[in-house]
C-alpha positions, 0 to 999 in steps of 0.5 A: 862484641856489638851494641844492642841499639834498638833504634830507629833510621831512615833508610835509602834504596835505590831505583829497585828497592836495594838498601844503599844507605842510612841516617842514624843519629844525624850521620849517614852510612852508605851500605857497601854489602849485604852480608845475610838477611834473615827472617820472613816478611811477615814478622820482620825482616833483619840484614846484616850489612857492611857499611861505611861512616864518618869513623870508618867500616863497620858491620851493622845489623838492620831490621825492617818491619814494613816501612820501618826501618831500625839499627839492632846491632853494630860491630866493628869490622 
């Protein structure tokens, strides 16, 4: 089971736009791989990504709208 989370974060990308990394709630996570993303650019895109924090490996799952960044989900891996 995941958490429902909601909540904002800010996202870092790399020299050509790819997402590489996060910081939520005081904490960065590096994105090892983008597993699916889904959605279309007008409504908002989501990614489901593999990452890894300060507890470990987790799979989180990333919505973007524009320039907003939010964490919806997080599953362990």
């Amino acid at each position: 089971m995941g958490k429902l989370l909601n909540e904002p974060i800010r996202a870092e990308h790399d020299t050509v736009g790819r997402l590489t990394a996060y910081e939520w709630r005081g904490t960065r996570y590096a994105v090892n791989e983008v597993l699916k993303t889904y959605g279309t650019a007008p409504e908002g895109r989501v990614y489901r990504v593999r990452v890894t924090g300060a507890e470990g490996v987790a799979v989180a799952e990333l919505g973007r709208d524009e320039d907003r960044w939010r964490i919806r989900h997080v599953f362990s891996a």
